[in-house]
C-alpha positions in Angstrom: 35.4 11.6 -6.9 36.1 9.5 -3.7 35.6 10.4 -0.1 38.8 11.5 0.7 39.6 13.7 -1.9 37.4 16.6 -0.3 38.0 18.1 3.0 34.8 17.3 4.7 35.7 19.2 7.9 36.0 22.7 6.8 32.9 22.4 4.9 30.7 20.4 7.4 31.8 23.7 9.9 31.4 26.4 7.2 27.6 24.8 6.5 27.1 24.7 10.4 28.2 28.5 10.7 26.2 29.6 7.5 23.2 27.8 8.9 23.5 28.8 12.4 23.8 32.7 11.2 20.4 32.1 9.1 18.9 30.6 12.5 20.2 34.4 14.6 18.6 35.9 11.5 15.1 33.7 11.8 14.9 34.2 16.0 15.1 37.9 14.9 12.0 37.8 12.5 10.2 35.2 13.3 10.3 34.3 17.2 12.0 31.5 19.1 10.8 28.3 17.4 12.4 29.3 13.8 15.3 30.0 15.5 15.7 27.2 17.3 14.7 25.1 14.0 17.1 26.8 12.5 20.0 25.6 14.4 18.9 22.7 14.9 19.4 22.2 10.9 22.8 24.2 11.2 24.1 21.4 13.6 23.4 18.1 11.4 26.3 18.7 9.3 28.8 19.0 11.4 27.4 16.1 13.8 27.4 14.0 10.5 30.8 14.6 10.1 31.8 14.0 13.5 29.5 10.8 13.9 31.3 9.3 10.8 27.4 9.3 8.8 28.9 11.4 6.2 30.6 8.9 4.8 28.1 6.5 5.2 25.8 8.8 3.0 28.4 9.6 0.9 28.7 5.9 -0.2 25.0 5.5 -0.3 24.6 8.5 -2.8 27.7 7.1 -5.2 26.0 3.8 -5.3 22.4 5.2 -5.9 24.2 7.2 -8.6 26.6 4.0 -9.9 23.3 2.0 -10.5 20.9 5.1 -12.5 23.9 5.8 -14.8 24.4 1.8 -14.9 20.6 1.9 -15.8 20.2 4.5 -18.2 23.3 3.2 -20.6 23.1 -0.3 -20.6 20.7 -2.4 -22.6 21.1 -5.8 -20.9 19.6 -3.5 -17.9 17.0 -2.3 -20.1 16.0 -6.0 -20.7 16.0 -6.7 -17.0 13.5 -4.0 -16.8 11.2 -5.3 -19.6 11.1 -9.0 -18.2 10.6 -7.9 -14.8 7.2 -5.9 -16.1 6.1 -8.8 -18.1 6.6 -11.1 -15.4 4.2 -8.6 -13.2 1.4 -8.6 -16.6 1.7 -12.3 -16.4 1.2 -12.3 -12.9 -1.9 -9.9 -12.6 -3.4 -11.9 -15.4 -2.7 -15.0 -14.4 -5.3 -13.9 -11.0 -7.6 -12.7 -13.0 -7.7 -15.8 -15.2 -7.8 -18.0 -12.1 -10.6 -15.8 -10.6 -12.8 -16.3 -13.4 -12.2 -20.0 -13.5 -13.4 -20.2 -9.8 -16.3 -18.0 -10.2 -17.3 -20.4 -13.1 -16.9 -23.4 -11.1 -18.7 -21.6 -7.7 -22.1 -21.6 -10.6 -21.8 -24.7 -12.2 -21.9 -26.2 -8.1 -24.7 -24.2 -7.6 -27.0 -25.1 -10.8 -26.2 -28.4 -10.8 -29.2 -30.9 -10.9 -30.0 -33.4 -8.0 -28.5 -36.9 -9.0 -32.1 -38.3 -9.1 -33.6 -35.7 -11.3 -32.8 -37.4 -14.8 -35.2 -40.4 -13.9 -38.4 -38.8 -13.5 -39.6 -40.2 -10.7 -40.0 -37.9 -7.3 -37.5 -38.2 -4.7 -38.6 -40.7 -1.8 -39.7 -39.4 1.3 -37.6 -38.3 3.5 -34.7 -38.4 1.5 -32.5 -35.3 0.5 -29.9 -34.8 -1.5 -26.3 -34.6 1.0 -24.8 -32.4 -0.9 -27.2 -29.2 -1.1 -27.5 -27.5 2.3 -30.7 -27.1 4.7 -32.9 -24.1 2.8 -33.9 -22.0 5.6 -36.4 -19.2 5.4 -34.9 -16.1 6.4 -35.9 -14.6 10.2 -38.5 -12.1 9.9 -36.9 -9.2 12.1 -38.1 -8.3 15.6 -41.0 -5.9 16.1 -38.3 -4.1 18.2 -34.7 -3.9 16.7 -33.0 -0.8 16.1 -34.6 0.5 12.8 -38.6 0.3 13.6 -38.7 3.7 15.4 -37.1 5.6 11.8 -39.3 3.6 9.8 -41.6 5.1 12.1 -40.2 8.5 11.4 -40.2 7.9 7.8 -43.9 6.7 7.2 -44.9 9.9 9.2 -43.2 11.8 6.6 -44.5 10.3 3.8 -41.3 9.0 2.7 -41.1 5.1 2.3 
């Protein structure tokens, strides 16, 4: 059915008149703000109307309903659909495939022997391998950070 074989302006003002006697119903029960809500929502179809959005929405909902019914009855869709989720599988597996590779790699750079190792003899004085970075000993904490007065608390308590 197309857009102009339904006239859009009677029903756009029979909605807003239905809607807009539920909202005089609603400010009766319920107080001011239903009611106000209420026509508020009683309006919107006849501003669609008048704004021209009907049609707008109206083509939007054809198409939306074009493509399911396109979707559901046509296999060539239906294999569109099934290499589009294997593409995602291969993608997702693909990451975790290259993840692994890396964390393998990261290891094998940080086991690997010093060059000079394999001759038996000690490394020369003064002399350190380039490629391994500067041990440091970690920095004992400060007698007075943040945390000294609950360990405080703690030991007092008995709980360690």
């Amino acid at each position: 059915m197309t857009f102009d074989q339904i006239a859009w302006l009677p029903l756009c003002a029979g909605l807003t008149a239905v809607g807009a006697a539920l909202a005089y119903l609603a400010f009766r029960r319920r107080g001011a703000t239903a009611g106000l809500r209420g026509t508020a929502w009683a309006l919107l179809p006849l501003a669609a109307y008048l704004t021209g959005a009907l049609r707008t929405l109206w083509t939007i909902g054809s198409a939306a309903v074009s493509f399911v019914t396109g979707l559901v009855l046509s296999p060539s869709v239906w294999a569109g659909v099934a290499l589009t989720g294997l593409s995602a599988v291969l993608f997702f597996v693909s990451g975790a495939l290259r993840g692994r590779t890396l964390s393998r790699a990261r290891r094998s750079k940080g086991g690997a022997a010093p060059a000079d190792a394999g001759t038996g003899a000690p490394p020369a004085a003064g002399s350190r391998d380039v490629t391994r970075p500067i041990e440091r000993k970690a920095a004992q904490p400060a007698a007075n950070d943040d945390f000294s007065d609950i360990e405080d608390i703690l030991k007092r308590r008995g709980i360690s």
